[in-house]
PDB file of N, CA, C and O in Angstrom:
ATOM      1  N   UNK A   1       0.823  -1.187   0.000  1.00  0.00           N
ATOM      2  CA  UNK A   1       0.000   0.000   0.000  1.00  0.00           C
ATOM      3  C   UNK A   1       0.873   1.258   0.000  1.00  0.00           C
ATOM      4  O   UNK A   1       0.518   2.251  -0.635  1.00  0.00           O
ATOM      5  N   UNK A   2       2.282   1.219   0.873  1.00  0.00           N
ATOM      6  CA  UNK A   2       2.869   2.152   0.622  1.00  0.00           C
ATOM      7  C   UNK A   2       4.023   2.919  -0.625  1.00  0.00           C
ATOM      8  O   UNK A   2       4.750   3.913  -0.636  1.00  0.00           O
ATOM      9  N   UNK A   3       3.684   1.825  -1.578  1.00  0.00           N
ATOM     10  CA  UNK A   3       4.278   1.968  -2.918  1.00  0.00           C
ATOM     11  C   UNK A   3       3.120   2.261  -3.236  1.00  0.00           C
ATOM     12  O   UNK A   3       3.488   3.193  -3.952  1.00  0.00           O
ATOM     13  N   UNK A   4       1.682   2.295  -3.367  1.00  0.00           N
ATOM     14  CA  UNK A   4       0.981   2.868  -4.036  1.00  0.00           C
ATOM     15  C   UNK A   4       0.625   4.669  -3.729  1.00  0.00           C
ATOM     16  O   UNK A   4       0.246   5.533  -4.520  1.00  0.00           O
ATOM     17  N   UNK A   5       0.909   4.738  -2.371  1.00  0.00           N
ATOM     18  CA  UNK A   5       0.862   6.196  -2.129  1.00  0.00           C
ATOM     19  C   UNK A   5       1.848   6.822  -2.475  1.00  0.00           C
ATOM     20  O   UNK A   5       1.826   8.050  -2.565  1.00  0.00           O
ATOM     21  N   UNK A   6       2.955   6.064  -2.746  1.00  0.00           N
ATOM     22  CA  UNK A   6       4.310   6.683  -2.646  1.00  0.00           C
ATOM     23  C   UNK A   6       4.307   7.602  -4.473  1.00  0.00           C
ATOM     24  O   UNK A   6       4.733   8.726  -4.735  1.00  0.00           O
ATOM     25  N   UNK A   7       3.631   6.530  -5.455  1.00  0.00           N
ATOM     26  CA  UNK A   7       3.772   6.453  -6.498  1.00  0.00           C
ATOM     27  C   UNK A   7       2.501   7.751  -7.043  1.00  0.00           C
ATOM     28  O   UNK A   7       2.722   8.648  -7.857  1.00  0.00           O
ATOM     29  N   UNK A   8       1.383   7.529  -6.419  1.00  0.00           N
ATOM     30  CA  UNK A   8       0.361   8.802  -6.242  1.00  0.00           C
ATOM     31  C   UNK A   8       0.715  10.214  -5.659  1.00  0.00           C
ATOM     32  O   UNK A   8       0.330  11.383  -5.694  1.00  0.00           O
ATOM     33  N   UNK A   9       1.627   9.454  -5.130  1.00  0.00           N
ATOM     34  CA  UNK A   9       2.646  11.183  -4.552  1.00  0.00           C
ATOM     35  C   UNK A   9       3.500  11.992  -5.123  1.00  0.00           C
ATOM     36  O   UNK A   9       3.752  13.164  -4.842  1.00  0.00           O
ATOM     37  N   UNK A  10       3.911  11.354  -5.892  1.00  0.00           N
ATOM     38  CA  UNK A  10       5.385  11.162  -7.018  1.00  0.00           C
ATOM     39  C   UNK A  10       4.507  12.064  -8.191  1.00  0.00           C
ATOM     40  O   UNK A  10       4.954  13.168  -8.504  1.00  0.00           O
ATOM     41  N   UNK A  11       2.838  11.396  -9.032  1.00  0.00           N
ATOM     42  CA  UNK A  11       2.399  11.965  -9.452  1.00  0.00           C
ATOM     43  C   UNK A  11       1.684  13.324  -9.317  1.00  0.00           C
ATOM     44  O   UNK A  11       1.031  13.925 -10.171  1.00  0.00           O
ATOM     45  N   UNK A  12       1.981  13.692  -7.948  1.00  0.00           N
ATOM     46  CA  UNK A  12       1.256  14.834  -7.589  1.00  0.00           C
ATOM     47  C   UNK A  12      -0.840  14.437  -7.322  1.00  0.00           C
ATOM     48  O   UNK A  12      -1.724  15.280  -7.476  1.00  0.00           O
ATOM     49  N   UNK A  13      -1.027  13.149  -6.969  1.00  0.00           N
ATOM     50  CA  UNK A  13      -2.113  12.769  -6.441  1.00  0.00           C
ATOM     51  C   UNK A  13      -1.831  12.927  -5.097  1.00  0.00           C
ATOM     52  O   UNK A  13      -1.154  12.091  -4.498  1.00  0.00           O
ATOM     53  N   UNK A  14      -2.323  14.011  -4.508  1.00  0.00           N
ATOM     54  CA  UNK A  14      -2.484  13.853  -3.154  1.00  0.00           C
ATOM     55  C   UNK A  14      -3.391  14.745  -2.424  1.00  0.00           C
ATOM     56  O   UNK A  14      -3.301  15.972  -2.474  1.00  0.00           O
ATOM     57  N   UNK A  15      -4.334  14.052  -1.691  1.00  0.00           N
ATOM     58  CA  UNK A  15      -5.910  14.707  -0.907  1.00  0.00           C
ATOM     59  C   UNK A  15      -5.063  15.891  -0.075  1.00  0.00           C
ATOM     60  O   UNK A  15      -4.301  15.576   0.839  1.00  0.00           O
ATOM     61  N   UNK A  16      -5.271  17.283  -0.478  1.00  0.00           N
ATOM     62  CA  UNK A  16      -4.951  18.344  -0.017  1.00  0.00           C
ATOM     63  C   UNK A  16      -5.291  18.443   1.652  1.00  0.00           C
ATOM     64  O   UNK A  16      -5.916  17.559   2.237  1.00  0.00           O
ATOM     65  N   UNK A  17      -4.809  19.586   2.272  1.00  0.00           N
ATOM     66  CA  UNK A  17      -5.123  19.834   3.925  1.00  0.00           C
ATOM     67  C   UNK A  17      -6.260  20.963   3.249  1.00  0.00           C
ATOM     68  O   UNK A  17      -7.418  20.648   3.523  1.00  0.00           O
ATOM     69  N   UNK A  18      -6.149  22.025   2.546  1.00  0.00           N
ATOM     70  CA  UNK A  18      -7.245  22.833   2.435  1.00  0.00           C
ATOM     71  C   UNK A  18      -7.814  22.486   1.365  1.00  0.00           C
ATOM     72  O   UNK A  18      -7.212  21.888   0.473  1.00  0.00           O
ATOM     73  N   UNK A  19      -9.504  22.930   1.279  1.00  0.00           N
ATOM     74  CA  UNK A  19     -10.306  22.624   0.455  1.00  0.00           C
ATOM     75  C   UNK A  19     -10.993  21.560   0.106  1.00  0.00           C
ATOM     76  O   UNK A  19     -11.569  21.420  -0.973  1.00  0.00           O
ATOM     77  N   UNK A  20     -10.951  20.620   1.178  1.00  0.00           N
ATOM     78  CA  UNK A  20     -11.286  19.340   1.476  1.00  0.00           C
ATOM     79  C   UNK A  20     -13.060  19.652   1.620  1.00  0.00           C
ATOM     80  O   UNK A  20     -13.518  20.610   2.244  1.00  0.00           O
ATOM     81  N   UNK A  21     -13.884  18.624   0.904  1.00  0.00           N
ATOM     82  CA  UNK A  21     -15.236  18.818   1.534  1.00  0.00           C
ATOM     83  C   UNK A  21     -15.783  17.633   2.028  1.00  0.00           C
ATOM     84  O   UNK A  21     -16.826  17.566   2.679  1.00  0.00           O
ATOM     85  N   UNK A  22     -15.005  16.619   1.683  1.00  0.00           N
ATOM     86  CA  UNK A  22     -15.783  15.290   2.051  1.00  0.00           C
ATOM     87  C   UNK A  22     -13.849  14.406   2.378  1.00  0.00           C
ATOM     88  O   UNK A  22     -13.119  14.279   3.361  1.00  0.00           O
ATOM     89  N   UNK A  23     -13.792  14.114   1.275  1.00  0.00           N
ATOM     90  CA  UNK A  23     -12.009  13.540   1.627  1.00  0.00           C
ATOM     91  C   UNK A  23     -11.152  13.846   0.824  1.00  0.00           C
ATOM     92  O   UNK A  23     -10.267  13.020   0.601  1.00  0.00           O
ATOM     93  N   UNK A  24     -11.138  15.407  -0.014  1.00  0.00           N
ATOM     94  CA  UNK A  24     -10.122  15.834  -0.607  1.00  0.00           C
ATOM     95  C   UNK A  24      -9.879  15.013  -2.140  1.00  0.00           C
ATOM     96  O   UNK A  24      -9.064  15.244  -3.033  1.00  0.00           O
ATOM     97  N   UNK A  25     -10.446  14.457  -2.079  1.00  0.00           N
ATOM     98  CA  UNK A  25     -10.250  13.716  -3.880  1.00  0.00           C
ATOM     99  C   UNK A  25     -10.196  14.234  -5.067  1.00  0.00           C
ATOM    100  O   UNK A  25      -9.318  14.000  -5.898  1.00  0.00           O
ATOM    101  N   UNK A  26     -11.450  15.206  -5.245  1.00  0.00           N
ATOM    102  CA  UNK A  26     -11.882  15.723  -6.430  1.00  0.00           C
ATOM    103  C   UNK A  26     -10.888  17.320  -5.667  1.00  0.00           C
ATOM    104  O   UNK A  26     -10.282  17.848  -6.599  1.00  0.00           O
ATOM    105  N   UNK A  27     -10.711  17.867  -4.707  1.00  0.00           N
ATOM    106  CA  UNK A  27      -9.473  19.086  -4.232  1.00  0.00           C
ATOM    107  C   UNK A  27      -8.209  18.516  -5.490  1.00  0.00           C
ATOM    108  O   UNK A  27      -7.822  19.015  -6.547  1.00  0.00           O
ATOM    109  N   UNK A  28      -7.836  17.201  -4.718  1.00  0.00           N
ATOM    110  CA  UNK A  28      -6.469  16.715  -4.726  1.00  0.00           C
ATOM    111  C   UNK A  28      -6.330  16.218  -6.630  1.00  0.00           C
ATOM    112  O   UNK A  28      -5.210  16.184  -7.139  1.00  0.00           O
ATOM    113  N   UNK A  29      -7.372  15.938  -7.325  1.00  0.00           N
ATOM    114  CA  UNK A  29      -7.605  15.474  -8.663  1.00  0.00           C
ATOM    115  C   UNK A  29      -8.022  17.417  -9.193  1.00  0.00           C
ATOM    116  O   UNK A  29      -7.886  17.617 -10.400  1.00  0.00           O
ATOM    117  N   UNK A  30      -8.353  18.328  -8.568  1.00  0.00           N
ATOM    118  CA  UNK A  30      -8.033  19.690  -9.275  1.00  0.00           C
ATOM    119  C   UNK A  30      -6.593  19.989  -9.241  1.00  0.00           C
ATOM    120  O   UNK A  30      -5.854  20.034 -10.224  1.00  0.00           O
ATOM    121  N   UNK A  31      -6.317  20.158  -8.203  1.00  0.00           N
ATOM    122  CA  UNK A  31      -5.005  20.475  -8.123  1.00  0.00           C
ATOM    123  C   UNK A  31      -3.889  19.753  -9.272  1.00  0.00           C
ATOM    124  O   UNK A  31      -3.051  20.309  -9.982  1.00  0.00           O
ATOM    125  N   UNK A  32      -4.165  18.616  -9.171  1.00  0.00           N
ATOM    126  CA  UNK A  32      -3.133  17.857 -10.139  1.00  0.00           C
ATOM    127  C   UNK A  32      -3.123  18.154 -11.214  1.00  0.00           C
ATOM    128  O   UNK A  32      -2.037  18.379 -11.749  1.00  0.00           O
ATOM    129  N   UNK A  33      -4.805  18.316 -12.232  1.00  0.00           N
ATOM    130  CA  UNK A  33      -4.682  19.144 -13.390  1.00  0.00           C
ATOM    131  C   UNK A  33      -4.757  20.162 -13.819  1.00  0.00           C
ATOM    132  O   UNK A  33      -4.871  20.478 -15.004  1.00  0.00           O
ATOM    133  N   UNK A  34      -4.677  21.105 -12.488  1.00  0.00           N
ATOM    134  CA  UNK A  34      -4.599  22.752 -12.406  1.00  0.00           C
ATOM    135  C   UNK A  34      -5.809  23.550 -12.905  1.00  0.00           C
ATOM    136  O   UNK A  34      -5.866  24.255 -13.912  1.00  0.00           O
ATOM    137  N   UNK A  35      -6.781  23.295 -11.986  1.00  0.00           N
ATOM    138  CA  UNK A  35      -8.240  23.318 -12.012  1.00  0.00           C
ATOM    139  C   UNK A  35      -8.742  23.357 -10.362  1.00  0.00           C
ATOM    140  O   UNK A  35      -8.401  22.781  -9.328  1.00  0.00           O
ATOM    141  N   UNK A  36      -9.845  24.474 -10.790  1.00  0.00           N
ATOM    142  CA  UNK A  36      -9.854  24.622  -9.102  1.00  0.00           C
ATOM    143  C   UNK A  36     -10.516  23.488  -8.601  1.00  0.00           C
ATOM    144  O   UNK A  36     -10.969  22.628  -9.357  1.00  0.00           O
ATOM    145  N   UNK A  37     -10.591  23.436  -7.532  1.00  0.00           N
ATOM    146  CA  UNK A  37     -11.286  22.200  -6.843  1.00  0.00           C
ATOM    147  C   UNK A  37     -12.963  21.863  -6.989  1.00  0.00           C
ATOM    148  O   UNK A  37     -13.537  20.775  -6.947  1.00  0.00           O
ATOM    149  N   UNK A  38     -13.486  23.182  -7.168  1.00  0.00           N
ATOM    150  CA  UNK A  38     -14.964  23.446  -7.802  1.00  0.00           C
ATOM    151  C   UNK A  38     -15.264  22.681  -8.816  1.00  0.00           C
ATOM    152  O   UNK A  38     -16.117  21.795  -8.846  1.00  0.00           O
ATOM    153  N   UNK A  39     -14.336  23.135  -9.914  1.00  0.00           N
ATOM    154  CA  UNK A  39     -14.824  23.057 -11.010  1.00  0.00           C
ATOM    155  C   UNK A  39     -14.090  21.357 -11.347  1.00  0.00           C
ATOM    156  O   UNK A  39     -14.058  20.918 -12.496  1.00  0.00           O
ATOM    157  N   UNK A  40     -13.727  20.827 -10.546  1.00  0.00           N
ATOM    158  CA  UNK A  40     -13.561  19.510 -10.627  1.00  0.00           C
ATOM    159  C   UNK A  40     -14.209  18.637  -9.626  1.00  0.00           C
ATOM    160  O   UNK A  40     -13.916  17.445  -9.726  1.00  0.00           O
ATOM    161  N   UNK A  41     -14.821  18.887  -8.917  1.00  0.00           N
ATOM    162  CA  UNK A  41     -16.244  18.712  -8.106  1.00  0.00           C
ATOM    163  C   UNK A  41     -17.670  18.755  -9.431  1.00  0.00           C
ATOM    164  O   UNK A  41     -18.534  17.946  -9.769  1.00  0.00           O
ATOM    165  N   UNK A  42     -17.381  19.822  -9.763  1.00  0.00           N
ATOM    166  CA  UNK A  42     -18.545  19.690 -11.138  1.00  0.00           C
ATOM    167  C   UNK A  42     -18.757  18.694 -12.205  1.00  0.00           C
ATOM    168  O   UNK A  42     -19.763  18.107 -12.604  1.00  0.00           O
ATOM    169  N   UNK A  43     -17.405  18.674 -12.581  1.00  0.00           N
ATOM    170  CA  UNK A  43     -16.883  17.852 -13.363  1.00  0.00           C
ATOM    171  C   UNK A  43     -17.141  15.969 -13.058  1.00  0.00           C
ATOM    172  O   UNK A  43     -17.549  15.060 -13.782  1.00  0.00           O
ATOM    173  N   UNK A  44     -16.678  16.031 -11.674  1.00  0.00           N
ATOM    174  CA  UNK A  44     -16.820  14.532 -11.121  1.00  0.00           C
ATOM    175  C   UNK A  44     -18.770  14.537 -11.186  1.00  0.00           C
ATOM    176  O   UNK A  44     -19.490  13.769 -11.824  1.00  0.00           O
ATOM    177  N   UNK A  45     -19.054  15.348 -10.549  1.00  0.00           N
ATOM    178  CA  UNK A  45     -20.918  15.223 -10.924  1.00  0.00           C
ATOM    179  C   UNK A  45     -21.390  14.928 -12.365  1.00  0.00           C
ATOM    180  O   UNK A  45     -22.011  13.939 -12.756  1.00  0.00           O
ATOM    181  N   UNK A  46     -21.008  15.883 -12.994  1.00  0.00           N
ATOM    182  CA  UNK A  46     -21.281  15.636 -14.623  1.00  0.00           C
ATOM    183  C   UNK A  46     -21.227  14.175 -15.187  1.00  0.00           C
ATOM    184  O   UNK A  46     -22.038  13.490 -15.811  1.00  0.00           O
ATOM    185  N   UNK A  47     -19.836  13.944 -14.683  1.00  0.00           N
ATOM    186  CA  UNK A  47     -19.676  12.181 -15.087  1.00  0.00           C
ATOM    187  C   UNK A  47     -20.434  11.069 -14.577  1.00  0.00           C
ATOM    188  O   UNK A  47     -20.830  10.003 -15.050  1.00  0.00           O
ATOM    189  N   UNK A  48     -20.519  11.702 -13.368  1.00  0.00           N
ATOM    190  CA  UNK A  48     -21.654  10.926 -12.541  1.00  0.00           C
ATOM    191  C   UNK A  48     -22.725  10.514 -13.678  1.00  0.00           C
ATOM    192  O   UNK A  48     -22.774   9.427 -14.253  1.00  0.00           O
ATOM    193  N   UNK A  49     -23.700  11.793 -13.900  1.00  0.00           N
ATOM    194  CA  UNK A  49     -24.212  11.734 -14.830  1.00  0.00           C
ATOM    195  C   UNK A  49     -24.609  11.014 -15.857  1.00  0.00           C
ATOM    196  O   UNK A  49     -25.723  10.534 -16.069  1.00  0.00           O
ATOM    197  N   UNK A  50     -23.256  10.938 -16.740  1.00  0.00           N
ATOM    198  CA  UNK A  50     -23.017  10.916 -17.962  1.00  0.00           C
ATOM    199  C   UNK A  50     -23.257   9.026 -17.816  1.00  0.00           C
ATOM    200  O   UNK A  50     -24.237   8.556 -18.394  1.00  0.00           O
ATOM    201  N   UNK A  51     -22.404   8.159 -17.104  1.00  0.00           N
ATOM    202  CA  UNK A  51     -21.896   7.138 -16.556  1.00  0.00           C
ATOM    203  C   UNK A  51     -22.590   7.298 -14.744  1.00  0.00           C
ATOM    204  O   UNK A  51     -22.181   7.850 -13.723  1.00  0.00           O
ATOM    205  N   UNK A  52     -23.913   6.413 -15.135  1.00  0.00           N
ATOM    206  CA  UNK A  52     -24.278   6.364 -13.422  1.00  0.00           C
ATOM    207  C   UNK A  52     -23.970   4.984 -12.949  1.00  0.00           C
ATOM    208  O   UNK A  52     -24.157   3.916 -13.532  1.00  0.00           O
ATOM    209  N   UNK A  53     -23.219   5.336 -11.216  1.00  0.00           N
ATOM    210  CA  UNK A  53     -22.461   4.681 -10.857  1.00  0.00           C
ATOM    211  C   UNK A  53     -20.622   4.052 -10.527  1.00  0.00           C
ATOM    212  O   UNK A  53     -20.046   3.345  -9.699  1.00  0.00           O
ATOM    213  N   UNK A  54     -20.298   4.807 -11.697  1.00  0.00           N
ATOM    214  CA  UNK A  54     -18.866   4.666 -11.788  1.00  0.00           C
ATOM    215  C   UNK A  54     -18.146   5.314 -10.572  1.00  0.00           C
ATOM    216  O   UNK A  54     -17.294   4.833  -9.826  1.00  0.00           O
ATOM    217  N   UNK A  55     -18.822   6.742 -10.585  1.00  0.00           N
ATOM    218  CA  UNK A  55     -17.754   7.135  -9.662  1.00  0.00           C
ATOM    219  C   UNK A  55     -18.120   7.306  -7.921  1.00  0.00           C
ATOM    220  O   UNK A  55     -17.640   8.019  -7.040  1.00  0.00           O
ATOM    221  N   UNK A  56     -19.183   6.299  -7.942  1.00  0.00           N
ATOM    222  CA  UNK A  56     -19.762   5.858  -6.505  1.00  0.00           C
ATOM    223  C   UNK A  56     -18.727   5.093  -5.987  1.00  0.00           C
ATOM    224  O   UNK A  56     -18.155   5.218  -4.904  1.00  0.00           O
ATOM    225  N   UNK A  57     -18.540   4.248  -6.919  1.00  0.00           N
ATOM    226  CA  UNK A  57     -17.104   3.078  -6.912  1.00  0.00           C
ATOM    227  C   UNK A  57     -15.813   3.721  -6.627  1.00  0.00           C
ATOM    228  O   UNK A  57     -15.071   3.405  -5.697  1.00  0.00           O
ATOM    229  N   UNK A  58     -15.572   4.756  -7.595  1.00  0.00           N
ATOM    230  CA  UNK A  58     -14.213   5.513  -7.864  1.00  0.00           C
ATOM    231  C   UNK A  58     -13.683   6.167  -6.841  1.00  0.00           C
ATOM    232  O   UNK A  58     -12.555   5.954  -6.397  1.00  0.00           O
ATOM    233  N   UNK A  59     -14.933   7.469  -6.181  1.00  0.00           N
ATOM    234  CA  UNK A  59     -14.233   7.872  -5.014  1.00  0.00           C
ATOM    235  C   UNK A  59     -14.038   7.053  -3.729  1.00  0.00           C
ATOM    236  O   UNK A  59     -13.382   7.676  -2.895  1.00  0.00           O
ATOM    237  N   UNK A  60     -14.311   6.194  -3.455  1.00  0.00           N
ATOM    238  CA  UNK A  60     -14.070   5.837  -2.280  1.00  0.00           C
ATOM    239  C   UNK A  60     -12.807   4.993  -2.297  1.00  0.00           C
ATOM    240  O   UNK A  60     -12.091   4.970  -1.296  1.00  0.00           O
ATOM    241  N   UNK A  61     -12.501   4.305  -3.373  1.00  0.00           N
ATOM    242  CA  UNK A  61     -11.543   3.618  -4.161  1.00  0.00           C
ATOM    243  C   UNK A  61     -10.157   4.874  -4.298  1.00  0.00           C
ATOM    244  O   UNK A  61      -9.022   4.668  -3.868  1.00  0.00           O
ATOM    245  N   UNK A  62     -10.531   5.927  -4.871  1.00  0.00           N
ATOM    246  CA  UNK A  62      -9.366   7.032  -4.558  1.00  0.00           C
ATOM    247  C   UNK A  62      -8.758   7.779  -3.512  1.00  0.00           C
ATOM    248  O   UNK A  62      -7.681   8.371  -3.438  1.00  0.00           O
ATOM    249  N   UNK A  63      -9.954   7.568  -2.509  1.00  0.00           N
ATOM    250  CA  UNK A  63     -10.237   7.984  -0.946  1.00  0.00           C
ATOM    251  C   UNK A  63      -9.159   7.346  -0.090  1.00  0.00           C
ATOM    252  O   UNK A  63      -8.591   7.955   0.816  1.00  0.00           O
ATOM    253  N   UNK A  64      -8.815   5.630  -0.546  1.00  0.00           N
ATOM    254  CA  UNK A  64      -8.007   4.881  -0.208  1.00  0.00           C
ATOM    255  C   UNK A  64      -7.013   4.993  -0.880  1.00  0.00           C
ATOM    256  O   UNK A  64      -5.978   4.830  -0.234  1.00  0.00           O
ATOM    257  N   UNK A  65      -6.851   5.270  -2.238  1.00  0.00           N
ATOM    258  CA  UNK A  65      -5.333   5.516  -2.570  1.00  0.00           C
ATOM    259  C   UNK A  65      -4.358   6.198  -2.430  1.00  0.00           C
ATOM    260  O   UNK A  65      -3.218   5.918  -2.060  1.00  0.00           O
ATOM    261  N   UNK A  66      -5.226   7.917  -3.000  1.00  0.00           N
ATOM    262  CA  UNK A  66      -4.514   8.749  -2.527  1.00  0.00           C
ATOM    263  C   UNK A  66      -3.928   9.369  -1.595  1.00  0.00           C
ATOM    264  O   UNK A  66      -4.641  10.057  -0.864  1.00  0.00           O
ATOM    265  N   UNK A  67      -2.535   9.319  -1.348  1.00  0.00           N
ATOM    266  CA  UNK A  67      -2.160   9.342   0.535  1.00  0.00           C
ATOM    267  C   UNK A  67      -2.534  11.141   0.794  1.00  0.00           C
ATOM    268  O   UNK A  67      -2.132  12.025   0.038  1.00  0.00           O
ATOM    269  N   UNK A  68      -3.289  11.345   1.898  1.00  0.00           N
ATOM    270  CA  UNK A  68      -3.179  12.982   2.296  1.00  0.00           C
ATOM    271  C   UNK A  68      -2.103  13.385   2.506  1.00  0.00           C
ATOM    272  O   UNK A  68      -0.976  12.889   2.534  1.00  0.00           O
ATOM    273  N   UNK A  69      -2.534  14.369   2.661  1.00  0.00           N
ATOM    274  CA  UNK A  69      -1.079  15.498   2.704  1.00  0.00           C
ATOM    275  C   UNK A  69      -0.212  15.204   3.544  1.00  0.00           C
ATOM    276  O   UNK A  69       0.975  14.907   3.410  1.00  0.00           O
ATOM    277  N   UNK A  70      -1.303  15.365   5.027  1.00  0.00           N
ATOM    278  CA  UNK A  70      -0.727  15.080   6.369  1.00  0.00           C
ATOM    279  C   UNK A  70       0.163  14.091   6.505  1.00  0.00           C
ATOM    280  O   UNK A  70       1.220  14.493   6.993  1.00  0.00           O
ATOM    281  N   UNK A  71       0.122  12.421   6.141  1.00  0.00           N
ATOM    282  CA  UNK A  71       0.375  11.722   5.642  1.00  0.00           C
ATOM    283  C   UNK A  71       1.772  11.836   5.285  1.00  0.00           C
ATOM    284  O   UNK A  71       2.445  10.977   5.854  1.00  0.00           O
ATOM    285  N   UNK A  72       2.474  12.655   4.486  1.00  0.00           N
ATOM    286  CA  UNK A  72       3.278  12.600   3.491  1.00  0.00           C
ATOM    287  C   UNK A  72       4.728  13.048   4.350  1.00  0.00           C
ATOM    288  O   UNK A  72       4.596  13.851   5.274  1.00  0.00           O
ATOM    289  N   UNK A  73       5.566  12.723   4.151  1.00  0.00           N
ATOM    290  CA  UNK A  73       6.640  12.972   5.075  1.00  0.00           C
ATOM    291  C   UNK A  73       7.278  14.281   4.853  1.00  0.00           C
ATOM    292  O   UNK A  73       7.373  14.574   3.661  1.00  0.00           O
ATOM    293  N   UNK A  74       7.808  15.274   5.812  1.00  0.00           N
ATOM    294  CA  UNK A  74       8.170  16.690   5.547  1.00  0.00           C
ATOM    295  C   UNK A  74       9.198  15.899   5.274  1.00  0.00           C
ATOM    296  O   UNK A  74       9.593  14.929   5.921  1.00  0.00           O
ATOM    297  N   UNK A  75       9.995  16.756   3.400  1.00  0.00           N
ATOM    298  CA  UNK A  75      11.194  16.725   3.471  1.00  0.00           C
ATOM    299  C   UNK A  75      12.154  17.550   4.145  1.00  0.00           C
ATOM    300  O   UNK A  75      11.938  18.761   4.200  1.00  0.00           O
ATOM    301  N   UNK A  76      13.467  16.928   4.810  1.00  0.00           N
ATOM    302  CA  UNK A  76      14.325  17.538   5.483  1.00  0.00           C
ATOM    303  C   UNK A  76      14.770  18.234   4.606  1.00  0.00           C
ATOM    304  O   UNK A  76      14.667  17.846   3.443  1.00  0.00           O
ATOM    305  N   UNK A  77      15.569  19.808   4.992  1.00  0.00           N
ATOM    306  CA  UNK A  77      16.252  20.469   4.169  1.00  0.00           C
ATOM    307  C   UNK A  77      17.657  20.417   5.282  1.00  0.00           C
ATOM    308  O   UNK A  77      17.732  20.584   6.499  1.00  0.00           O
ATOM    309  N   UNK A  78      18.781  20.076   4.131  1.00  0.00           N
ATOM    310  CA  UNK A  78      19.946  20.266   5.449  1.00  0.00           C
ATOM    311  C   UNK A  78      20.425  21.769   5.022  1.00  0.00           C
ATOM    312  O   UNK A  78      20.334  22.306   3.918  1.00  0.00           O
ATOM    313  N   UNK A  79      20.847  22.168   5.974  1.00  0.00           N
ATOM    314  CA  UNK A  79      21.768  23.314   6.353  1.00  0.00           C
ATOM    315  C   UNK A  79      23.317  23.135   6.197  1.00  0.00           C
ATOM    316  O   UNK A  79      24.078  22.310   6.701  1.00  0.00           O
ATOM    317  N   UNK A  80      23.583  24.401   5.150  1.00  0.00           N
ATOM    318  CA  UNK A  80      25.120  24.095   5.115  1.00  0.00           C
ATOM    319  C   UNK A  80      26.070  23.868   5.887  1.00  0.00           C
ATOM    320  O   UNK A  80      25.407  23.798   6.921  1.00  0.00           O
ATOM    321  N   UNK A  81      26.963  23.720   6.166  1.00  0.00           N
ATOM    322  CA  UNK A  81      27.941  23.764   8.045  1.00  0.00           C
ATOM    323  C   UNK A  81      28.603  25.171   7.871  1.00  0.00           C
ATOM    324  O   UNK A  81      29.218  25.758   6.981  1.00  0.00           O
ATOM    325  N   UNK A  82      28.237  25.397   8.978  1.00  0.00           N
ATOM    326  CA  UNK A  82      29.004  26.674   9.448  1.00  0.00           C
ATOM    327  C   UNK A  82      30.707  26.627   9.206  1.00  0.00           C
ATOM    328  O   UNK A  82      31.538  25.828   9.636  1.00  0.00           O
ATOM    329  N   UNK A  83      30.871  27.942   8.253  1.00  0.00           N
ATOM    330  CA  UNK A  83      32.061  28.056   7.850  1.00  0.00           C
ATOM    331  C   UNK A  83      32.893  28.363   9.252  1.00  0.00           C
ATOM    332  O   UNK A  83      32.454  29.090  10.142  1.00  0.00           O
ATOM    333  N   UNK A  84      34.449  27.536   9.300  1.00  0.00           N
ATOM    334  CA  UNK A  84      35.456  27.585  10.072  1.00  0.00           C
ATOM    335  C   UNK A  84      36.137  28.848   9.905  1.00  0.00           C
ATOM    336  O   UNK A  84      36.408  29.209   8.760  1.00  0.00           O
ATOM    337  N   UNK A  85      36.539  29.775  11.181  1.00  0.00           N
ATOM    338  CA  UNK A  85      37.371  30.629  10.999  1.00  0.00           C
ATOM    339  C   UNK A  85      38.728  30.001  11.125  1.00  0.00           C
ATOM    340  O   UNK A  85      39.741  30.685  10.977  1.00  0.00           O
TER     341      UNK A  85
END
């Protein structure tokens, strides 16, 4: 499981800390294709739509894949060493 978050992370799939309304999916699936979170909330409805049922399946299925933010490990930044007099 943690090669699958790792690899959803890598792609820039990941359930945001802000803008979350239910579990960040359709946030974390705007963000990735640079689309606000709205209008990919709309978008996931529309399909709904279009295809009823699919994405009854889908989000909860992405809910589990995509690792949250929180989740995600702060990268360390090192600090240069203090120059010797």
């Amino acid at each position: 499981m943690n090669d699958i978050h790792q690899s959803f992370a890598q792609q820039g799939l990941v359930r945001p800390r802000q803008d979350r309304v239910l579990g960040g999916v359709c946030a974390g699936l705007g963000r990735r294709f640079g689309i606000s979170p709205w209008t990919a909330r709309l978008l996931f409805l529309l399909t709904l739509m279009v295809i009823p049922g699919s994405q009854i399946l889908a989000y909860p299925i992405l809910w589990i894949l995509m690792p949250s933010q929180d989740a995600l490990p702060v990268p360390v930044q090192q600090t240069p060493p203090f120059p010797t007099a």
